[in-house]
C-alpha positions in Angstrom: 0.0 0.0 0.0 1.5 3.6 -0.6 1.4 5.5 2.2 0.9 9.4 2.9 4.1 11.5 4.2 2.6 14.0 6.5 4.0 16.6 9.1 2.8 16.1 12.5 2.1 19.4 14.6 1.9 19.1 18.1 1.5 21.6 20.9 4.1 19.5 23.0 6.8 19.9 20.5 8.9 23.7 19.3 7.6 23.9 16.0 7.2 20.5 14.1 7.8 16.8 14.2 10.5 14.7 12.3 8.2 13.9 9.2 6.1 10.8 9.9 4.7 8.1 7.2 1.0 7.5 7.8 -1.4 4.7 6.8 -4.0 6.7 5.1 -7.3 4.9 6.4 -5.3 5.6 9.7 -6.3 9.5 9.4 -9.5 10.5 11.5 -11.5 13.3 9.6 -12.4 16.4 11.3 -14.7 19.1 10.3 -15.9 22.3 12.1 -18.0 25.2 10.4 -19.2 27.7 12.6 -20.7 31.4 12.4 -22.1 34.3 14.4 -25.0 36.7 13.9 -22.3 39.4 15.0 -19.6 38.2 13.2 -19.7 39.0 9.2 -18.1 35.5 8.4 -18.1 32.2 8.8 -15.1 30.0 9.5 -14.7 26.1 8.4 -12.1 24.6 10.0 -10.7 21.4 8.8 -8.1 18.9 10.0 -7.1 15.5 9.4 -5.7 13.7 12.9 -3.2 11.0 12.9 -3.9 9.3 16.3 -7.7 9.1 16.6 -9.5 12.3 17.1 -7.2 13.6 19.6 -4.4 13.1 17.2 -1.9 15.6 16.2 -2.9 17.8 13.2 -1.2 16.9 10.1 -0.3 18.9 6.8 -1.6 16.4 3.3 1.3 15.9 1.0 0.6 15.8 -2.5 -0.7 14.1 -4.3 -3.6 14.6 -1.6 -5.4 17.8 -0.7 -9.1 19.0 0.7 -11.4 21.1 -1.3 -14.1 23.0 -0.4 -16.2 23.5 -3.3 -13.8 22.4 -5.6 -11.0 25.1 -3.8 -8.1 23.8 -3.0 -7.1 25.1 0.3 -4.0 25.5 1.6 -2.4 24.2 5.2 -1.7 26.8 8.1 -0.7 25.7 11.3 -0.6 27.1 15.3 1.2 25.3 17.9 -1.8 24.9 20.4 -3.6 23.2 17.5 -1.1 22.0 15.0 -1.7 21.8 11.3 -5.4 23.0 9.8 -6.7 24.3 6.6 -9.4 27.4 7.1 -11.1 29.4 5.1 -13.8 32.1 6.0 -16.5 33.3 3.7 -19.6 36.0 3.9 -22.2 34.7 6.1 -24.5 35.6 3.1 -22.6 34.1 0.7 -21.9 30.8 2.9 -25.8 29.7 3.1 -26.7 27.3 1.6 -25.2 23.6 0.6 -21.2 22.6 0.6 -19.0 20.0 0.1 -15.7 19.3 1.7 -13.4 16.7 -0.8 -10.7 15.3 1.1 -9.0 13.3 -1.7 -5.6 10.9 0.2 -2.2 10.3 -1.4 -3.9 7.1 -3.2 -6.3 9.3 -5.4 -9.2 7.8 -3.6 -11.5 10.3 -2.6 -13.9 10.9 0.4 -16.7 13.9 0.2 -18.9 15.5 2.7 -21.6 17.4 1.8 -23.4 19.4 4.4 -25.9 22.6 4.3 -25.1 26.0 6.3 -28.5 27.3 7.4 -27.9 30.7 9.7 -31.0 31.5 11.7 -32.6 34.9 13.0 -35.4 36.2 15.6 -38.4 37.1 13.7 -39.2 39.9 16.1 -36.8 41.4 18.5 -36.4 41.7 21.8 -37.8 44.9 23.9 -35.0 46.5 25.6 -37.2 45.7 28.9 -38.6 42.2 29.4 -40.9 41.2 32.7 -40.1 38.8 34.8 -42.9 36.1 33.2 -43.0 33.4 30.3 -42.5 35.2 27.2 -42.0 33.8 23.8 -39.5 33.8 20.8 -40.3 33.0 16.6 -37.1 32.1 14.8 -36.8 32.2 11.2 -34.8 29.4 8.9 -35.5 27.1 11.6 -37.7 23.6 10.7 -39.6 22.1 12.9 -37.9 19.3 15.3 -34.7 21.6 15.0 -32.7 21.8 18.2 -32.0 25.1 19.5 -29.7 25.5 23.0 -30.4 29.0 24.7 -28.5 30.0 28.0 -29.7 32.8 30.0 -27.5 34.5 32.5 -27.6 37.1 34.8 -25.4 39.2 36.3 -25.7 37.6 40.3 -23.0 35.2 41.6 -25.8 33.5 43.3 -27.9 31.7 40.6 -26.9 29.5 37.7 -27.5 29.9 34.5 -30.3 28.4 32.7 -28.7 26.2 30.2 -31.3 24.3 28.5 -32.3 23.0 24.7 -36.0 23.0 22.9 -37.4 21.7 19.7 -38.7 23.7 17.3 -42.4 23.5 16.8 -43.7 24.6 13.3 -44.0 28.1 14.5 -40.2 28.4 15.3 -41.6 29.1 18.7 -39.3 29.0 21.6 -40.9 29.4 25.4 -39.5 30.4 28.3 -41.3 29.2 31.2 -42.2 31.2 34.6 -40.1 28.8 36.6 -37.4 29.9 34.5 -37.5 33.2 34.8 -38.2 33.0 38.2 -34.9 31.6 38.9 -33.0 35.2 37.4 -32.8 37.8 39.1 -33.6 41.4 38.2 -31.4 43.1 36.0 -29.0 42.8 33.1 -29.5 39.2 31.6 -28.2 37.9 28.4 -29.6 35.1 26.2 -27.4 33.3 23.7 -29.1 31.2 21.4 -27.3 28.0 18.9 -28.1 25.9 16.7 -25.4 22.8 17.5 -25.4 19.6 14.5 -22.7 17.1 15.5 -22.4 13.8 13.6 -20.2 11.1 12.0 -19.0 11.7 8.6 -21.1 9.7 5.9 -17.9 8.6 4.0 -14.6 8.3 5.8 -11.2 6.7 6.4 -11.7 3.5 8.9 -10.4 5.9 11.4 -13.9 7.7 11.0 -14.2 11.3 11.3 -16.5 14.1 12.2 -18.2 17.5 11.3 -20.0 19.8 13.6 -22.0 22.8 12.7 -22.9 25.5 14.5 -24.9 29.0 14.7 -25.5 31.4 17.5 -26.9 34.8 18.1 -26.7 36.9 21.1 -29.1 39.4 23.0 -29.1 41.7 26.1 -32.3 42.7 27.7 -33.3 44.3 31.5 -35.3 41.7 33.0 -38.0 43.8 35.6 -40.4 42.9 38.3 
């Protein structure tokens, strides 16, 4: 079998391992595309492990490479993470569906196709909010989507709520009395995400895996 001649990163090390060779169903797959309503792009972060999924980052020689829509990107690396290939794009322009081609020194080719779908409140926010149930309607959600939201307040003394819901038709997310109740007065902040995790449908026999993820942010006085 040929085999893949890769440079293993590692945080442990000054700059970069002796070269290594690799077997390359031995390399674990790992994809990460995230945004935020307040950032203007979005960033997909690729790297291919040699180790399992804790593995040390590792730069592809050629023949192989990863594409993202038929892009060839090009290998960067930071110590605390080693090796990774990045590339950020307009949220705008980003939504919608992708496909990440990791193609190994063997010509043999594994592709990942996935859809970026960012999500936004259909009404905002007063600047005041009671201290009762209220309500939220997202857009560009479907229903059974899972949505995490975490309110916090300012007080050392409770915890935050840190819960998730599925979306009804109606994009409708509640926040219960009880909930509420447990915040105090104030300053509060609510962070909502949209969080896909899953296996890769084609892969190495090392497997691999690609997590998606949205948020958006909002500040609001919560009153008696």
């Amino acid at each position: 079998m040929l085999v893949l001649v890769i440079f293993v990163f590692s945080c442990k090390e000054q700059d970069t391992a002796d070269s290594k060779v690799a077997n390359p169903e031995a390399i674990f797959l790992d994809y990460k595309i995230s945004g935020e309503e307040d950032r203007d792009f979005v960033t997909c972060l690729i790297q291919f492990r040699y180790g399992g999924e804790d593995g040390n980052g590792m730069v592809l020689q050629k023949p192989a490479s990863v594409k993202l829509d038929g892009q060839e990107l090009n290998a960067d690396s930071v110590k605390m993470i080693g090796a990774f290939y990045e590339v950020q794009m307009p949220v705008e322009q980003f939504a919608g569906e992708h496909v990440i081609t990791f193609t190994d020194v063997n010509n043999k080719q594994y592709k990942e196709t996935f859809r970026f779908t960012p999500f936004s409140l259909r009404k905002e926010l007063p600047e005041t909010v009671k201290r009762d149930s209220f309500s939220l309607f997202l857009q560009n959600v479907g229903p059974g989507t899972a949505i995490r939201y975490v309110l916090a307040d300012t007080s050392f003394t409770t915890e935050d709520l840190n819960e998730v819901q599925k979306m009804s038709s109606e994009g409708r997310i509640i926040f219960t009395r009880t909930e509420i109740g447990k915040l105090k007065p104030g300053p509060v902040t609510l962070l909502l995400s949209r969080e896909e995790e899953r296996r890769v449908k084609t892969s190495t026999r090392e497997g691999g895996r690609i997590s998606i993820s949205y948020s958006l942010r909002r500040e609001f006085e919560l009153v008696d």
